[in-house]
N, C-alpha and C positions, 0 to 999 in steps of 0.2 A: 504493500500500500504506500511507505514512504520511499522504497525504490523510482527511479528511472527504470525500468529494465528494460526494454528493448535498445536504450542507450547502452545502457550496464553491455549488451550482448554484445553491440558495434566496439565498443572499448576492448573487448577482450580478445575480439579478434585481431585490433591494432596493435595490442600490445602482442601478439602470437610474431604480427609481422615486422615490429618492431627489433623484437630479440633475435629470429631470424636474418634479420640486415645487421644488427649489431655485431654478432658474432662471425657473421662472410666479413665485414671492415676488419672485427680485429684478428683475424685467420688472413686477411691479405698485407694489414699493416707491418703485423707479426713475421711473416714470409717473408718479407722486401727487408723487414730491419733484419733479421736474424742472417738472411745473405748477406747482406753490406758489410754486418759486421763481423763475421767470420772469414769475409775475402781482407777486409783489410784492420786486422785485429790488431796490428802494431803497429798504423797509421789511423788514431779515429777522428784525427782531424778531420780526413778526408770521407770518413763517414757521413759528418755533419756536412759538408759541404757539397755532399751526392746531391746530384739532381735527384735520387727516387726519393730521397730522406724524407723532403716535405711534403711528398706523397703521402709516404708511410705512416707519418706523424699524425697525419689527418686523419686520415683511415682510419690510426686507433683511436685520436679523441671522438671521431662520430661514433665508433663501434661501442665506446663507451658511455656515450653520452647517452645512446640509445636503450640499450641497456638498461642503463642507471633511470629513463624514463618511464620504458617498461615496469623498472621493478617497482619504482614510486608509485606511478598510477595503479598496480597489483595491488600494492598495501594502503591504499588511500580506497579500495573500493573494496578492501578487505574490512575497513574500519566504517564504512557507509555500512555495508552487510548489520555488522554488527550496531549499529545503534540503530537501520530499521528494526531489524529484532527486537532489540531493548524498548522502543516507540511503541511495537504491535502489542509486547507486554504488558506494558503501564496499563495501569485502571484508572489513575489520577488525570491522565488529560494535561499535566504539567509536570514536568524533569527539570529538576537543577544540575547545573554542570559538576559541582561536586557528585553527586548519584553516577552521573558516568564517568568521570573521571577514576572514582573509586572503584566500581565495576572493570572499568578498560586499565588502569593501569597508568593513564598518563596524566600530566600534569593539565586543571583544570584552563589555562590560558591554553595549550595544545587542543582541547577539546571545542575550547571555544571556537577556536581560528578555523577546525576542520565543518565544524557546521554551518560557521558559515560561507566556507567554501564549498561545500556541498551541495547547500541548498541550491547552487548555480548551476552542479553541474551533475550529481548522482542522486537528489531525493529531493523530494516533494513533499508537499503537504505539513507542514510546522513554521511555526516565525517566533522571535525572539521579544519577549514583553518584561517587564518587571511587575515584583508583589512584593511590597513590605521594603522595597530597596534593595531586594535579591534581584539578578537577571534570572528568569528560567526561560525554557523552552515550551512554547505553546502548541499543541497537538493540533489535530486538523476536528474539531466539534467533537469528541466523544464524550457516550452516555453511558455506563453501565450499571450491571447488576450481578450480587456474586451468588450462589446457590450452594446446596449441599443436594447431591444426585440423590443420596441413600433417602433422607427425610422431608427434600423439600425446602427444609428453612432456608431465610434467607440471612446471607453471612456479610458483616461490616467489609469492607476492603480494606482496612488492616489485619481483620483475623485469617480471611484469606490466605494472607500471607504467610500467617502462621500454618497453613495445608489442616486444621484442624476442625469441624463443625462442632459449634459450641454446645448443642442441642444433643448431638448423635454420637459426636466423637468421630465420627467416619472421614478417612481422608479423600472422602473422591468429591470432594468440590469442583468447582468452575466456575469460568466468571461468561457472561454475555455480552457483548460491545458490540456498540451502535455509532459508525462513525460517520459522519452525513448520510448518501444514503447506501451504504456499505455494511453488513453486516457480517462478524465471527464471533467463534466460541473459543473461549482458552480451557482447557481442561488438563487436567495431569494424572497422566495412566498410570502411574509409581508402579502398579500393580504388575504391569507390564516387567520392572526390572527385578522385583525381588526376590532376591537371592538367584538372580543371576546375571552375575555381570558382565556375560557378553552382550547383554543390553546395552551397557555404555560405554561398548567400545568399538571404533569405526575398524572393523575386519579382523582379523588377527596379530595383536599385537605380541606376541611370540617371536612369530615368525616374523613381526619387523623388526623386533628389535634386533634380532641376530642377524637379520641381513646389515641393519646398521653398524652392528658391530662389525661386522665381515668386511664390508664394505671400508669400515675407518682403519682398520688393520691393514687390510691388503695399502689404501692409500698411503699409509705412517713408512708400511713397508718399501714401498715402490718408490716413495719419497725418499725415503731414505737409503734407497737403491741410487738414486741420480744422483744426491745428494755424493756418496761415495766416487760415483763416476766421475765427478766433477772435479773433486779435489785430485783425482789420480788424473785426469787432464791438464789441470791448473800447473801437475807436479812435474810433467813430464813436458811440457809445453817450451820450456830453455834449457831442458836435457838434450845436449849436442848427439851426445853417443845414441840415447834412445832414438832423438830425429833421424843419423843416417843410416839407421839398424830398418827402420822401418822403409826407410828410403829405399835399400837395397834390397825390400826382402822382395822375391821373385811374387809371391801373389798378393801383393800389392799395385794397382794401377796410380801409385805416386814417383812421380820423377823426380820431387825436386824437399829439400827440406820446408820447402816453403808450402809444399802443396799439403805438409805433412802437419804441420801448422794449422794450417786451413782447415783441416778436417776434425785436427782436435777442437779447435775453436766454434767450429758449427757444433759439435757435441756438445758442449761445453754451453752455449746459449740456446738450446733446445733443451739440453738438459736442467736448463734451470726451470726453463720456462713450465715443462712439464709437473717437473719439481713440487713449484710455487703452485699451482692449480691443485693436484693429486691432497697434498696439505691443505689447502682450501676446503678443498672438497670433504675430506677427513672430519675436520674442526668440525665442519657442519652435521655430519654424520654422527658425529658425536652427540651434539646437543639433539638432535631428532633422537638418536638413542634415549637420552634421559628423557625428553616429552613422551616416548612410549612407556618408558618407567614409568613413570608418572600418573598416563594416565590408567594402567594397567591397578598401578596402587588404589588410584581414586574411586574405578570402577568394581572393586573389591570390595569399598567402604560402605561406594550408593547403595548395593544392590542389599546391604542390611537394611537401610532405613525403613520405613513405612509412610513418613510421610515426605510430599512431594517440595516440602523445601529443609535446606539445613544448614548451619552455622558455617560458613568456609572457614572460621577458626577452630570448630571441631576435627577436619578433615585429618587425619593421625599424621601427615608430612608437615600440616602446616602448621598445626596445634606447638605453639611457643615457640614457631621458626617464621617472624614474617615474610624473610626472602621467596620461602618456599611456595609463594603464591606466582610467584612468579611463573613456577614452574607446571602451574596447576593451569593458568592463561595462556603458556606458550602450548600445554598438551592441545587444549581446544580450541586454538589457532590453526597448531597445524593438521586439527580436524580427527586427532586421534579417540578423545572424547567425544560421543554419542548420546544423544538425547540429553543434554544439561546444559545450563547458562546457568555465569556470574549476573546476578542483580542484589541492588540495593534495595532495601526494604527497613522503615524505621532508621534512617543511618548505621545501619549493619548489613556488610558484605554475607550473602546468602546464595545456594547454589539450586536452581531451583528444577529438580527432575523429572523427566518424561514431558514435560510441557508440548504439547499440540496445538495447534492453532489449525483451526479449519474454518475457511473464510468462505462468506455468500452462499452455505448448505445449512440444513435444520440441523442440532446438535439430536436430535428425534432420530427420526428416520432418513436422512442426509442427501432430501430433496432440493433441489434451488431455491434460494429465494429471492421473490421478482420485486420489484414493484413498493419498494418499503416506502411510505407515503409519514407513517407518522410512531408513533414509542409502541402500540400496543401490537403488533405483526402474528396471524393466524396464520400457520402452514396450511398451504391448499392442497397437501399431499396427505397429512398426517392428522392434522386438525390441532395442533401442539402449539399451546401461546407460547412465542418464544422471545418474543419484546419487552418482557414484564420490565425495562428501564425505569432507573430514576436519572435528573437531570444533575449534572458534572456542576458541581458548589464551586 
């Protein structure tokens, strides 16, 4: 509802072609300098003074700049995702930037600056007001109502929050929202994960995590495979004897010590280059490793609870480790956590599980619904009032 999406789609194909072009720049930049400077590795004046140099040079700043666009616009519509979410949530109709700040992790001037660059270019529907001399965030007209499935009653939107019915004790509550004339149901199927927590975890995390591991080992290794090659090039490089050894030796196609040179010196800057990426690559591997921890741990924890929200200071990694949330946002970032979102609730960080949204169908029987004119809305399929709204204070 607060997405662009069909923009969101066009974007993400741009950036597919953006990375694409980045990486042919810096694989053509990368070729042209690694020959130049291997032909003339003890003249690099004459490097810099190549006609291909300024070529080359370009080529890498576009391949990187491109890149670097790509990955921005990723993570800029990574963090739109995430606060229409956080919007479809809310029952209150108004967000303070502290609530997402403290939820996302970033600092509230960062949060500020991305909505309201958003609102230009990945989401709709909210504008920015003050109450009491607070800035918040204004929703687009929503009404709601929160219920208890098992009894019926109807539940304040703070206890809500609590997953608890104060009447029955049952946790299958939901709420009803009515936003212009747009109509969904938020419900929490808890029921769905307990006591089993490959509900909240996106595939097998097992298996990723040991390919992560696999993965940052073989890198460490192979890195440190060039790494060695390197320094045994660097070593032998104004070794006379090894140069005319190599020079003369019959299945070798070098003539000259110079050509001998040459070849260790393209090893030598391929080898770094390789090098420097393979460790890149690693580091990364590594931290996706512990976000699989992570979430493997957390999904261990949900799949006790019963009811459908819980303390993220309870959570056993983060309980007396603040850091440790960190590691609980990067799991469900990188999408390894299933069915759960960080939200604020009362100014306490809360995790709230199985949450469903199912938008413009009866929460009844899960016909369409056309036509919403006014708060009181009759299914013409099922005959189920499902508008019973009150109006947003």
């Amino acid at each position: 509802m607060y997405l662009r999406e069909r923009f969101l789609k066009c974007l993400k194909v741009k950036n597919v072609l953006l990375v694409i072009a980045g990486v042919l720049c810096l694989i053509f930049g990368l070729v042209i300098l690694a020959d130049l400077v291997s032909y003339y590795i003890d003249d690099l004046a004459t490097v810099a003074k190549a006609k291909a140099t300024p070529d080359a040079v370009k080529a890498l700043a576009l391949g990187a700049v491109l890149i670097l666009i790509a990955t921005i616009s990723r993570k800029l519509m990574g963090d739109a995702r995430f606060y229409s979410s956080y919007f479809e949530g809310s029952l209150e109709g108004r967000i303070t930037y502290k609530e997402l700040a403290q939820a996302s992790g970033k600092p509230v001037f960062g949060v500020a600056i991305e909505l309201i660059l958003f609102r230009f270019i990945y989401m709709k529907k909210y504008s920015f007001t003050k109450d009491e001399g607070k800035s918040i965030i204004e929703l687009y007209s929503k009404k709601t109502l929160c219920e208890c499935k098992n009894c019926g009653a109807p539940i304040e939107k703070k206890d809500y929050f609590v997953g608890t019915c104060n009447y029955c004790g049952s946790s299958d509550v939901f709420a009803k929202v009515l936003s212009g004339d747009k109509f969904y149901s938020i419900s929490n199927e808890v029921k769905k994960g307990h006591k089993r927590p490959e509900y909240y975890q996106h595939g097998s995390l097992g298996a990723k995590k040991g390919l992560f591991l696999i993965l940052a080992v073989i890198g460490i290794g192979v890195a440190f495979i060039c790494g060695c090659m390197i320094a045994d090039g660097v070593s032998k490089y104004n070794d006379h004897d090894y140069l005319v050894k190599e020079m003369l030796d019959s299945s070798n196609e070098l003539f000259s010590t110079q050509q001998v040179k040459e070849s260790l010196a393209s090893m030598i800057v391929f080898g770094s280059i390789v090098g420097i990426i393979l460790l890149v690559l690693a580091v990364r591997m590594i931290f996706k490793f512990f976000f699989a921890n992570e979430a493997e741990s957390c999904s261990e924890y949900f799949a006790k609870s019963e009811k459908p929200f819980i303390l993220a200071s309870d959570i056993p990694s983060v309980k007396g480790k603040g850091q440790k949330i960190r590691q609980v946002r990067g799991a469900l970032r990188s999408g390894y956590l299933a069915h759960s979102t960080l939200e604020v609730h009362d100014d306490e960080l809360k995790v709230a599980l199985a949450k469903k949204i199912v938008k413009d169908t009866c929460p009844s029987c899960a016909a369409p619904i056309v036509g919403v004119v006014d708060e009181d809305y009759i299914c013409q399929t099922c005959g189920n009032k499902i508008m019973g709204v009150i109006e947003k204070k």
